[in-house]
VEXZA-477872 format. One record per atom (N, C-alpha, C): atom name; x, y, z. Coordinates in nm, 2 decimals, m for minus. Layout:
% VEXZA-477872
+------+--------+--------+--------+
: name :      x :      y :      z :
+------+--------+--------+--------+
:   CA :      X :      Y :      Z :
...
+------+--------+--------+--------+
This chain:
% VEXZA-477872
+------+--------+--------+--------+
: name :      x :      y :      z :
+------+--------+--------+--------+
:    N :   8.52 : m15.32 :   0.77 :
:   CA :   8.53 : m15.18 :   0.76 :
:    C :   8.43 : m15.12 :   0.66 :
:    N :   8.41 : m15.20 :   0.55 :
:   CA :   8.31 : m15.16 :   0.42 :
:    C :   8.20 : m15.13 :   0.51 :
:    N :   8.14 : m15.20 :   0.56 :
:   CA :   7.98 : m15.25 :   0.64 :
:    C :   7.97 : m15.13 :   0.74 :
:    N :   8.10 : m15.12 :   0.80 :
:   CA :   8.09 : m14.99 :   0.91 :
:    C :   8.08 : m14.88 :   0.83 :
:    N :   8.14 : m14.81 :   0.72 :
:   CA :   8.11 : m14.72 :   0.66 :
:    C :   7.98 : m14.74 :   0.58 :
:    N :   7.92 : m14.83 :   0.51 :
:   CA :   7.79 : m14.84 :   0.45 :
:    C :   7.67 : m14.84 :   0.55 :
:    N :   7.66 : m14.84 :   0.69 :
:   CA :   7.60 : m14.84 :   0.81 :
:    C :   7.58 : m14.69 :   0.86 :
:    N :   7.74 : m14.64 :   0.87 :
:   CA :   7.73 : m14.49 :   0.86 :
:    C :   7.69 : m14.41 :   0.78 :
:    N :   7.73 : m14.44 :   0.66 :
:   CA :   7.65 : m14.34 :   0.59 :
:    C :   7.44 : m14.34 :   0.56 :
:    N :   7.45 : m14.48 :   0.62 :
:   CA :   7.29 : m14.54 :   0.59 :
:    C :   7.20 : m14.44 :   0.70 :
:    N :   7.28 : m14.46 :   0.83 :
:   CA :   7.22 : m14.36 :   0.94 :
:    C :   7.22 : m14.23 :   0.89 :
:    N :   7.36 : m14.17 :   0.85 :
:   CA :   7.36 : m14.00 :   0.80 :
:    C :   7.21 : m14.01 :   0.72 :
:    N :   7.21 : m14.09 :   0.66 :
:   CA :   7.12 : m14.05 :   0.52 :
:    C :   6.97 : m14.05 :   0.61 :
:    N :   6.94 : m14.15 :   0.66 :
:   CA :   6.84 : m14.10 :   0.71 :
:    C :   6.81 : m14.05 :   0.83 :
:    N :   6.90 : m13.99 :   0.89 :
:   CA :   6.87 : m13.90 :   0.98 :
:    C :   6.89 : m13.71 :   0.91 :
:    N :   6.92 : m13.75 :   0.79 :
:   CA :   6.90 : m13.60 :   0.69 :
:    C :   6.75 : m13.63 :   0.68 :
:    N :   6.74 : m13.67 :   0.62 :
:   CA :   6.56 : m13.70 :   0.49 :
:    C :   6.49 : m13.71 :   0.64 :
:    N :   6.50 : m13.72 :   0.76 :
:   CA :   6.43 : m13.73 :   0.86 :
:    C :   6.42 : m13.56 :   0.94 :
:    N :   6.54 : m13.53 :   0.94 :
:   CA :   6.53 : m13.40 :   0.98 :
:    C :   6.48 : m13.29 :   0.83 :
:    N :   6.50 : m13.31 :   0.74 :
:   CA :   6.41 : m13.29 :   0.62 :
:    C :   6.30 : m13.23 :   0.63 :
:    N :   6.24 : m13.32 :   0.68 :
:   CA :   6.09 : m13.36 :   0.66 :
:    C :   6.06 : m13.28 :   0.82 :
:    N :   6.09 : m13.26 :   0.92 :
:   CA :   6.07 : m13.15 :   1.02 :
:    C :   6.08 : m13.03 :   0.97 :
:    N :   6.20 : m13.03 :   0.90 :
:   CA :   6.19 : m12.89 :   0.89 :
:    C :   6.09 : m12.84 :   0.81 :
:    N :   6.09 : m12.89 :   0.73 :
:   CA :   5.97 : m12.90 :   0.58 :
:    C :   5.79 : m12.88 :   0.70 :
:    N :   5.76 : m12.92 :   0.76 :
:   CA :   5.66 : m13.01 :   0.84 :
:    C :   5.59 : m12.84 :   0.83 :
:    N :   5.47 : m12.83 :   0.81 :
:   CA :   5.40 : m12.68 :   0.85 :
:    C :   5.35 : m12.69 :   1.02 :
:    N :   5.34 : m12.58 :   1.05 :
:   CA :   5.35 : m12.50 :   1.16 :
:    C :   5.17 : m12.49 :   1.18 :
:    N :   5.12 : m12.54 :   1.31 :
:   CA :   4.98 : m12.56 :   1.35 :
:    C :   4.94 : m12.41 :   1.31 :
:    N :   4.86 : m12.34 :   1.24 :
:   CA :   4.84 : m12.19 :   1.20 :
:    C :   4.73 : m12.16 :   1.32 :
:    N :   4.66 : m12.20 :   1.42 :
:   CA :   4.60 : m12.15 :   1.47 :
:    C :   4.43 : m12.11 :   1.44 :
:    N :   4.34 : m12.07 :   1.52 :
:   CA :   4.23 : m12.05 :   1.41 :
:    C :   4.24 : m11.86 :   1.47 :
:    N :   4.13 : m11.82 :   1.40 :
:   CA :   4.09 : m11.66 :   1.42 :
:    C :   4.03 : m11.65 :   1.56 :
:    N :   4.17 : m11.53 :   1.64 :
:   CA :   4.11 : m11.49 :   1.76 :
:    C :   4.11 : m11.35 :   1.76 :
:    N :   4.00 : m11.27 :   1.84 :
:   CA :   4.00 : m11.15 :   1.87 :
:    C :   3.95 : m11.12 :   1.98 :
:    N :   4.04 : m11.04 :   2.03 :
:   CA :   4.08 : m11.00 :   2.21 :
:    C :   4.08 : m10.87 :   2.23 :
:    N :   3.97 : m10.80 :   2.29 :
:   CA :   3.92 : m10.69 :   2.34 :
:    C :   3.94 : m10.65 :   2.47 :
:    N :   4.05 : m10.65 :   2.55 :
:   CA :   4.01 : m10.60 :   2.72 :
:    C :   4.06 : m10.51 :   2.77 :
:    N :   4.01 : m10.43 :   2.86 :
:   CA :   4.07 : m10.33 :   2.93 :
:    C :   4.10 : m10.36 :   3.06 :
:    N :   4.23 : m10.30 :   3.09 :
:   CA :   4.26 : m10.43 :   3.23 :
:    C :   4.30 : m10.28 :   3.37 :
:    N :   4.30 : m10.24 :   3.42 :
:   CA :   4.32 : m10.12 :   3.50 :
:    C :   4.34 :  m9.97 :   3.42 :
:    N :   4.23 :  m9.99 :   3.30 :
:   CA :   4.26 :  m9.88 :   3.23 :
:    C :   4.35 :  m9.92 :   3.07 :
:    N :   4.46 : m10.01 :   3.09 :
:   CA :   4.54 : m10.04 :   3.02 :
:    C :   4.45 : m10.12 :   2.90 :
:    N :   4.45 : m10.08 :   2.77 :
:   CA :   4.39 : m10.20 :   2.68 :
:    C :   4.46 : m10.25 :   2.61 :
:    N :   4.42 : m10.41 :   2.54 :
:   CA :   4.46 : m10.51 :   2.56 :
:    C :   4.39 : m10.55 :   2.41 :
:    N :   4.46 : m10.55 :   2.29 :
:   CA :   4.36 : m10.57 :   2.18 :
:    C :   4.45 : m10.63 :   2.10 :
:    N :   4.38 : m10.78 :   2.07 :
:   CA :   4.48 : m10.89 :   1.93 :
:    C :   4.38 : m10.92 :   1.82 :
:    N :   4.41 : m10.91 :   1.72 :
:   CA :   4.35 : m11.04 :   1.64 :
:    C :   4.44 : m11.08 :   1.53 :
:    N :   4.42 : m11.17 :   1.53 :
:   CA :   4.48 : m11.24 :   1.45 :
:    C :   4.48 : m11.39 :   1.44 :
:    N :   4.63 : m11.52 :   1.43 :
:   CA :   4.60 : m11.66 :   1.51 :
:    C :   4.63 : m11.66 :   1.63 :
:    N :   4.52 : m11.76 :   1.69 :
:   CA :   4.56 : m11.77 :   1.81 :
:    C :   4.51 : m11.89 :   1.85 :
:    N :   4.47 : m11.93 :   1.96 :
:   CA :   4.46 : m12.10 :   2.02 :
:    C :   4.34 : m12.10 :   2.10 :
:    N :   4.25 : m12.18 :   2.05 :
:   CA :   4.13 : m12.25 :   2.14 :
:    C :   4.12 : m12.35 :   2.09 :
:    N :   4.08 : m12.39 :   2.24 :
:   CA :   4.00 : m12.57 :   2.24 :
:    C :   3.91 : m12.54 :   2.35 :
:    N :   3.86 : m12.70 :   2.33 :
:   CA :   3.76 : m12.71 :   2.38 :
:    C :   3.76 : m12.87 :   2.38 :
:    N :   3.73 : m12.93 :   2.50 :
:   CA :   3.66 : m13.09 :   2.57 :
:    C :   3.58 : m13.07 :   2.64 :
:    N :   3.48 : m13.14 :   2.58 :
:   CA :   3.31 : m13.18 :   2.65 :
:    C :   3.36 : m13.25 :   2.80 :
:    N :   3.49 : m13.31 :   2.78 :
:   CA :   3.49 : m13.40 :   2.94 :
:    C :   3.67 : m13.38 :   2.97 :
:    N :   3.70 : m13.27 :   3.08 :
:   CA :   3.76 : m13.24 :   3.15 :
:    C :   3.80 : m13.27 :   3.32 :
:    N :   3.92 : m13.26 :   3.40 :
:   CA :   3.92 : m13.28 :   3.54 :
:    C :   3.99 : m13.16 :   3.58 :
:    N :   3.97 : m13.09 :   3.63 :
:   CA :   4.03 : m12.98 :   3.75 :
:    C :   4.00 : m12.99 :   3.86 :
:    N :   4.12 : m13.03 :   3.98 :
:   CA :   4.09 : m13.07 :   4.13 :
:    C :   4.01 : m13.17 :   4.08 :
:    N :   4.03 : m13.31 :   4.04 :
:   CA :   3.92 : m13.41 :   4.08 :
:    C :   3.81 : m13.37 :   4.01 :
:    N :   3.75 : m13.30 :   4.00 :
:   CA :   3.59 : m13.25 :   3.94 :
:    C :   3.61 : m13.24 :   3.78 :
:    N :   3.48 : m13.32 :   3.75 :
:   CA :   3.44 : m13.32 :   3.59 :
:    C :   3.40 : m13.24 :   3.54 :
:    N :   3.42 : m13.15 :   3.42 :
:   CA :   3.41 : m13.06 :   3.38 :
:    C :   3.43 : m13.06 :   3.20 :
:    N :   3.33 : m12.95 :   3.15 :
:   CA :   3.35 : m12.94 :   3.01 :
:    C :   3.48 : m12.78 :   3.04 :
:    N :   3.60 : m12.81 :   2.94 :
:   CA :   3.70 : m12.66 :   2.97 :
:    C :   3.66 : m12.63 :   2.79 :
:    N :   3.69 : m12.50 :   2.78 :
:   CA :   3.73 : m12.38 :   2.70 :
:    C :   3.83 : m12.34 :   2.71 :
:    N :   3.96 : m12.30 :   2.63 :
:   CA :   4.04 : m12.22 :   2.61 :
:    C :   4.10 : m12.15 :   2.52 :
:    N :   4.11 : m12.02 :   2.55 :
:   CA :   4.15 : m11.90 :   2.42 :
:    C :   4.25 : m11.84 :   2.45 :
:    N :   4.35 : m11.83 :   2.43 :
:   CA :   4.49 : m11.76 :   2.40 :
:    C :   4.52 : m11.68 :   2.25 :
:    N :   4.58 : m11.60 :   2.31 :
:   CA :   4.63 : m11.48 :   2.18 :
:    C :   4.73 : m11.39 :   2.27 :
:    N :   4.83 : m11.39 :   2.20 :
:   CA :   4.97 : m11.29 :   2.26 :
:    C :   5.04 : m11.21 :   2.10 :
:    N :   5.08 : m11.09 :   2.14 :
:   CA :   5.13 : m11.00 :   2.00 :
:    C :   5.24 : m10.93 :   2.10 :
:    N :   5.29 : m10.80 :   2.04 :
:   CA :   5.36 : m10.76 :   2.09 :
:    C :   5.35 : m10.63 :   2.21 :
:    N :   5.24 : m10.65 :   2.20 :
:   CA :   5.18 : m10.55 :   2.27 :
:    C :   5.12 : m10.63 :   2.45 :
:    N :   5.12 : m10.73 :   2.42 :
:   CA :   5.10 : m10.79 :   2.55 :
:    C :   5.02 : m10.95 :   2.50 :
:    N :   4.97 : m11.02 :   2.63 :
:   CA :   4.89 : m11.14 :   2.56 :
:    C :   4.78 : m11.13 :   2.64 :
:    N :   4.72 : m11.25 :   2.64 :
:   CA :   4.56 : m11.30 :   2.71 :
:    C :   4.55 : m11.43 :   2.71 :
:    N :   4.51 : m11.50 :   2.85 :
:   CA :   4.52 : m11.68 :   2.82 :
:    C :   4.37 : m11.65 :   2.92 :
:    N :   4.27 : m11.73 :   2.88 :
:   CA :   4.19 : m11.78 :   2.95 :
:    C :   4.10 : m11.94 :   2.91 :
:    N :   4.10 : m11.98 :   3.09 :
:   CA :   4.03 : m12.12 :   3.05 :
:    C :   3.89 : m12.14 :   3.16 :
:    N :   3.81 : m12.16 :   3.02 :
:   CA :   3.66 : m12.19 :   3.15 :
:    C :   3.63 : m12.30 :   3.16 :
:    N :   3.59 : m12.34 :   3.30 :
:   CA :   3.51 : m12.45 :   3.36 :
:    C :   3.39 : m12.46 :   3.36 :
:    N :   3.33 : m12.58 :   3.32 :
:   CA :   3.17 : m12.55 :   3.36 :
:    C :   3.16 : m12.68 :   3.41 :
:    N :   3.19 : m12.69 :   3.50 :
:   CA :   3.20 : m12.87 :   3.64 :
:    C :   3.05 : m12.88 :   3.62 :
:    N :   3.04 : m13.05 :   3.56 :
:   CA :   2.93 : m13.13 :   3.55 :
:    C :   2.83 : m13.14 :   3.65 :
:    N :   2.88 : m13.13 :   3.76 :
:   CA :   2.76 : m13.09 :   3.86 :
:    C :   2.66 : m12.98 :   3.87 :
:    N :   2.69 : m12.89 :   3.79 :
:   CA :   2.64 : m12.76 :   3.76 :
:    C :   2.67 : m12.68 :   3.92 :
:    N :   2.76 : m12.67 :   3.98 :
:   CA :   2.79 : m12.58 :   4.05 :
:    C :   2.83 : m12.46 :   4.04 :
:    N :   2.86 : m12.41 :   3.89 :
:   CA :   2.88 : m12.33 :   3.84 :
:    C :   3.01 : m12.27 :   3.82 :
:    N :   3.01 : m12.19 :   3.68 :
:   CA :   3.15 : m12.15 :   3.60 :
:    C :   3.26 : m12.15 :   3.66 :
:    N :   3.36 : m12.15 :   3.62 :
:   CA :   3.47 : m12.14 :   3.73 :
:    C :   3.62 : m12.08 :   3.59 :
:    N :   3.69 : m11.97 :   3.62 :
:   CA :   3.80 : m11.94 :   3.50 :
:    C :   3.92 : m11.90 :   3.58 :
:    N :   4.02 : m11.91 :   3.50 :
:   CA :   4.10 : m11.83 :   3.46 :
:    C :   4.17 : m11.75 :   3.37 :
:    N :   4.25 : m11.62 :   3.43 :
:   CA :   4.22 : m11.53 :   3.31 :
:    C :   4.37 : m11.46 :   3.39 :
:    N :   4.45 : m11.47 :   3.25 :
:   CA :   4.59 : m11.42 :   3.28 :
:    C :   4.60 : m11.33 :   3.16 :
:    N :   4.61 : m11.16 :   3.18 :
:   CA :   4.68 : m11.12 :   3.09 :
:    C :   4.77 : m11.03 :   3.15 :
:    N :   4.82 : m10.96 :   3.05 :
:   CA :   4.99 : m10.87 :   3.02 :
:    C :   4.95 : m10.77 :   2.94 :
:    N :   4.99 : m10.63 :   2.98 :
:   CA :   4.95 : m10.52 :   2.89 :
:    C :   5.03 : m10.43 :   2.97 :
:    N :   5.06 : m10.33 :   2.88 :
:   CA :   5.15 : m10.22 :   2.94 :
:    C :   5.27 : m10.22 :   3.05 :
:    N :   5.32 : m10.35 :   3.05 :
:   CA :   5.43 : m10.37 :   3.14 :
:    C :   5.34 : m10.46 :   3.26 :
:    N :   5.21 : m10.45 :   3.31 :
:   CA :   5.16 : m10.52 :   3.46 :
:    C :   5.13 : m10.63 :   3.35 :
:    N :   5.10 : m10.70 :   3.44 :
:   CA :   5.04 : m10.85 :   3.47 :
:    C :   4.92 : m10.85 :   3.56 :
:    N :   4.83 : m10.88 :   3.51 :
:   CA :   4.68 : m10.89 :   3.59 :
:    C :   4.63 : m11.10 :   3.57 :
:    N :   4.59 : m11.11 :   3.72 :
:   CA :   4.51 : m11.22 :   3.72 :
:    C :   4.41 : m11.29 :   3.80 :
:    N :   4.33 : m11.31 :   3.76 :
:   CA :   4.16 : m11.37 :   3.82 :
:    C :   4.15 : m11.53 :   3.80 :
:    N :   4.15 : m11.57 :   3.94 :
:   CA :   4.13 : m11.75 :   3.91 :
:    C :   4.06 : m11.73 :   4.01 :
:    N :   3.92 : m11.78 :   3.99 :
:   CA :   3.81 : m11.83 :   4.05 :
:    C :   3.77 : m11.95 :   4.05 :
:    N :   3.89 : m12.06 :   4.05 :
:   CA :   3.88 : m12.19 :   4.01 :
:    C :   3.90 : m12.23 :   4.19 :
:    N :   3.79 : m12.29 :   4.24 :
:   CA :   3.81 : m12.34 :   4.34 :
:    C :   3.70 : m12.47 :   4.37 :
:    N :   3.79 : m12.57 :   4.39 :
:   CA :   3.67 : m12.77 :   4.41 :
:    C :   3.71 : m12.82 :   4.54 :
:    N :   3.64 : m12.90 :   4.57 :
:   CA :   3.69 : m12.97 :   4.69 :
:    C :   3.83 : m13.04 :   4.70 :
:    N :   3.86 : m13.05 :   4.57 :
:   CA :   4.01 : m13.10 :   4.57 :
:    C :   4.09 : m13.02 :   4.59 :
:    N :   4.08 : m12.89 :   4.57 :
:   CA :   4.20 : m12.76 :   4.54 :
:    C :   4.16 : m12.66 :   4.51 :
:    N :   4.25 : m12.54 :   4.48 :
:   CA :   4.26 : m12.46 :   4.35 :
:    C :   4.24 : m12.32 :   4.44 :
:    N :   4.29 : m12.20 :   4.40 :
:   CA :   4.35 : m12.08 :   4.51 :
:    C :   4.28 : m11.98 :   4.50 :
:    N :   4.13 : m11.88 :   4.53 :
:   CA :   4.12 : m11.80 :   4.46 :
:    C :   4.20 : m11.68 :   4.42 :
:    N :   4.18 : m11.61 :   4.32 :
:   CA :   4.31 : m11.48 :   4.32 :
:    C :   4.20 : m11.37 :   4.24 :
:    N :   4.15 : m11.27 :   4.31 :
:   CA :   4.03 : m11.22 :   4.26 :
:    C :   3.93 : m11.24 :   4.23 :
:    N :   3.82 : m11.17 :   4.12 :
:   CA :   3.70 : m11.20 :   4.18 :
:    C :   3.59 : m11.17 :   3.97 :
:    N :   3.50 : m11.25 :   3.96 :
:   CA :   3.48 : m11.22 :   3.87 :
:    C :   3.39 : m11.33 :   3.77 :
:    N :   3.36 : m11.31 :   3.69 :
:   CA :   3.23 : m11.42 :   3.57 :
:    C :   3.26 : m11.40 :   3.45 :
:    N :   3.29 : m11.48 :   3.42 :
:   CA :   3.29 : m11.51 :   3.23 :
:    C :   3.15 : m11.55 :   3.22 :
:    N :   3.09 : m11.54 :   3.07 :
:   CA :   3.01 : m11.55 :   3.03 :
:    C :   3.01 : m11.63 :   2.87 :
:    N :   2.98 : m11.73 :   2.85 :
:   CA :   3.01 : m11.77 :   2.73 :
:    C :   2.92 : m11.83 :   2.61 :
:    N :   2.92 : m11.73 :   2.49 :
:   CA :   2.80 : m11.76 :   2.41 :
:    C :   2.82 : m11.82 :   2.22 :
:    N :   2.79 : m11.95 :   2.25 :
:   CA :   2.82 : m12.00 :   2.13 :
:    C :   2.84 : m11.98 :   2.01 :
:    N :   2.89 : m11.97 :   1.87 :
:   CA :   2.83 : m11.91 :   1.74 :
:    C :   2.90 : m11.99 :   1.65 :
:    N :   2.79 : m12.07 :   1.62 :
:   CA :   2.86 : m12.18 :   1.45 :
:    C :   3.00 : m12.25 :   1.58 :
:    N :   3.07 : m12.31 :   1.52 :
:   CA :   3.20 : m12.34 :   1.55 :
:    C :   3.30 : m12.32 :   1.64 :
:    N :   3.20 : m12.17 :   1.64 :
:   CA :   3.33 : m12.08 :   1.78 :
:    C :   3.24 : m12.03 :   1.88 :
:    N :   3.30 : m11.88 :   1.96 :
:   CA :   3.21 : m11.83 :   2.06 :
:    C :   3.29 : m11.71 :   2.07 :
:    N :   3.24 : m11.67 :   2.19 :
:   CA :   3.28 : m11.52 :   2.24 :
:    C :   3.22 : m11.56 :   2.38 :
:    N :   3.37 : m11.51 :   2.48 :
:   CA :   3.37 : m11.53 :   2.63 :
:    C :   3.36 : m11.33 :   2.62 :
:    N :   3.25 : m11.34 :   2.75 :
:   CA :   3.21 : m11.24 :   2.78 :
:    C :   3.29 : m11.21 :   2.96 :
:    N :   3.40 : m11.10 :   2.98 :
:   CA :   3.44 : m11.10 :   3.08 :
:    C :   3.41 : m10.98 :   3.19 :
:    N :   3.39 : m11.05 :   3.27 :
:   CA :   3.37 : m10.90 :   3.38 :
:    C :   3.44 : m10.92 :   3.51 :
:    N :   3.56 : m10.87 :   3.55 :
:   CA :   3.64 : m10.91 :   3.66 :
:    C :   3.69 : m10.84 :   3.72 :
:    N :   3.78 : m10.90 :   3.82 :
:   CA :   3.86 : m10.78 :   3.87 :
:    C :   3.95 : m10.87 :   3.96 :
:    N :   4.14 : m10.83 :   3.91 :
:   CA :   4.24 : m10.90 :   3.94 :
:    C :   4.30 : m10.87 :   4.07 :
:    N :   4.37 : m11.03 :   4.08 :
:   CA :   4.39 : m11.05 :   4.20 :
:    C :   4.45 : m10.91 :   4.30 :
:    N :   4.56 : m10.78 :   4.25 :
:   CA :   4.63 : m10.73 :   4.29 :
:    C :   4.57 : m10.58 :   4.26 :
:    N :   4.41 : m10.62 :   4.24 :
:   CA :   4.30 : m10.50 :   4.20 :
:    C :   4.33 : m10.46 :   4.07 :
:    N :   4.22 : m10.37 :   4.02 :
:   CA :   4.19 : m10.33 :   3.89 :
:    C :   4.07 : m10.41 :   3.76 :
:    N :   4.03 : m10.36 :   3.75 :
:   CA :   3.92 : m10.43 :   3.69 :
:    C :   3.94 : m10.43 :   3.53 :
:    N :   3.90 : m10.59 :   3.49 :
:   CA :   3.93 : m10.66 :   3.37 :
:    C :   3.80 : m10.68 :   3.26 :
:    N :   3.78 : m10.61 :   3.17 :
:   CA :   3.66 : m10.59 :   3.13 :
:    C :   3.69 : m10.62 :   2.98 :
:    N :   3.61 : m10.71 :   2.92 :
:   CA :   3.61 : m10.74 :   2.78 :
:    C :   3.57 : m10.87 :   2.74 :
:    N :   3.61 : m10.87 :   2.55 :
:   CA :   3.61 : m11.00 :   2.55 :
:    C :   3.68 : m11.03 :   2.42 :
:    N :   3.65 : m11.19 :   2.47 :
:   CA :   3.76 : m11.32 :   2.33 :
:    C :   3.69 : m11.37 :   2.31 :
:    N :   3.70 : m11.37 :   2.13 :
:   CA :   3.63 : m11.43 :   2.06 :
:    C :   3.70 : m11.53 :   1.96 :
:    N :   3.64 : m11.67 :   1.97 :
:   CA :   3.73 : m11.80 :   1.84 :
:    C :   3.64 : m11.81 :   1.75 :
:    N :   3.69 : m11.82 :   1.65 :
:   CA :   3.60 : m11.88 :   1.51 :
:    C :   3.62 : m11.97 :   1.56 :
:    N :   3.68 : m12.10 :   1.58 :
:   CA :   3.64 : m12.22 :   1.60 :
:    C :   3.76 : m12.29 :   1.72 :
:    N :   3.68 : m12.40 :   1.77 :
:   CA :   3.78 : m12.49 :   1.89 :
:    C :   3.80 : m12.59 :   1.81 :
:    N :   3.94 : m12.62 :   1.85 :
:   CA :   4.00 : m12.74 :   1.85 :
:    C :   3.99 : m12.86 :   1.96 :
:    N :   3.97 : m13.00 :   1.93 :
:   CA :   4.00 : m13.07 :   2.06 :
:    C :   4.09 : m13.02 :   2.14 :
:    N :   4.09 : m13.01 :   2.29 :
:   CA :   4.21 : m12.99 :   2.38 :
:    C :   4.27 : m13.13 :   2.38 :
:    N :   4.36 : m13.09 :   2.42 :
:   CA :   4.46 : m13.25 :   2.46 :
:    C :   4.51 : m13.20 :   2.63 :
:    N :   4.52 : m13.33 :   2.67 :
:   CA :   4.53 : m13.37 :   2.80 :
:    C :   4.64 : m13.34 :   2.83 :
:    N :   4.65 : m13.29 :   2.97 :
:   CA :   4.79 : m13.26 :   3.01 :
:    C :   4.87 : m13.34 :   3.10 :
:    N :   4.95 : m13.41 :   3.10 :
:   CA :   5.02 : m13.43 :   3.25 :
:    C :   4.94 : m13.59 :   3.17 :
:    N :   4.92 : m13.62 :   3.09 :
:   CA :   4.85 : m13.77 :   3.09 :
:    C :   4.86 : m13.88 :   3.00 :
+------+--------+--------+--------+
């Protein structure tokens, strides 16, 4: 009976100092994003933290690719976009989801021999600086209205793999 209660309380104890130390644990802060776009008129403006990465060696549909990604959402709406640039040099390929004024607008021009659906029409443009960059957008979503602006990271983080 001693051993069962000395066992019990041995678990309680460290499953406190274990949950402890989560709660305690800091929160990923993000780096500096700023998000400029005008989406059917509606604009679309964050800065603050937000999330990019970036891998030199990516797969979308089977095809090798270096990706990009910048996210930033507030209360005013968000912005996710991810660029491809497939090692074949076939050229760029994105997606670009944002939310503003109650609509939803979206442009995927991601299309390989393996897959991928177009939904509008459009070019990112993307220009390096120290650590970070600035995606240059010119589009126009799947359900019409044209998506104009851009996102800018102070810096990428490795992406991590999905599904892997």
């Amino acid at each position: 009976m001693l051993i069962r209660r000395i066992f019990a309380e041995s678990v309680c104890a460290v499953l406190m100092i274990a949950s402890m130390g989560v709660a305690q644990s800091p929160t990923k802060p993000g780096v500096d994003v700023s998000i400029a776009l005008k989406a059917a008129g509606q604009t679309y403006a964050f800065n603050g933290k937000g999330e990019c990465t970036y891998a030199p060696v990516a797969w979308i549909f089977g095809t090798g690719a270096q990706q990009w990604k910048v996210e930033g959402n507030n209360a005013q709406g968000s912005a996710s976009l991810t660029l491809w640039r497939p090692a074949a040099g076939s050229g760029d390929m994105f997606s670009l989801y944002a939310s503003t004024g109650g609509k939803s607008y979206i442009v995927n021009t991601v299309k390989t021999s393996g897959g991928g659906k177009v939904e509008g029409s459009g070019k990112v443009t993307f220009t390096s600086a120290g650590s970070g960059g600035t995606f240059t957008i010119d589009g126009t979503a799947a359900k019409g209205g044209t998506i104009a602006g851009t996102m800018k990271c102070s810096a990428f983080s490795p992406a991590v793999a999905e599904g892997g």
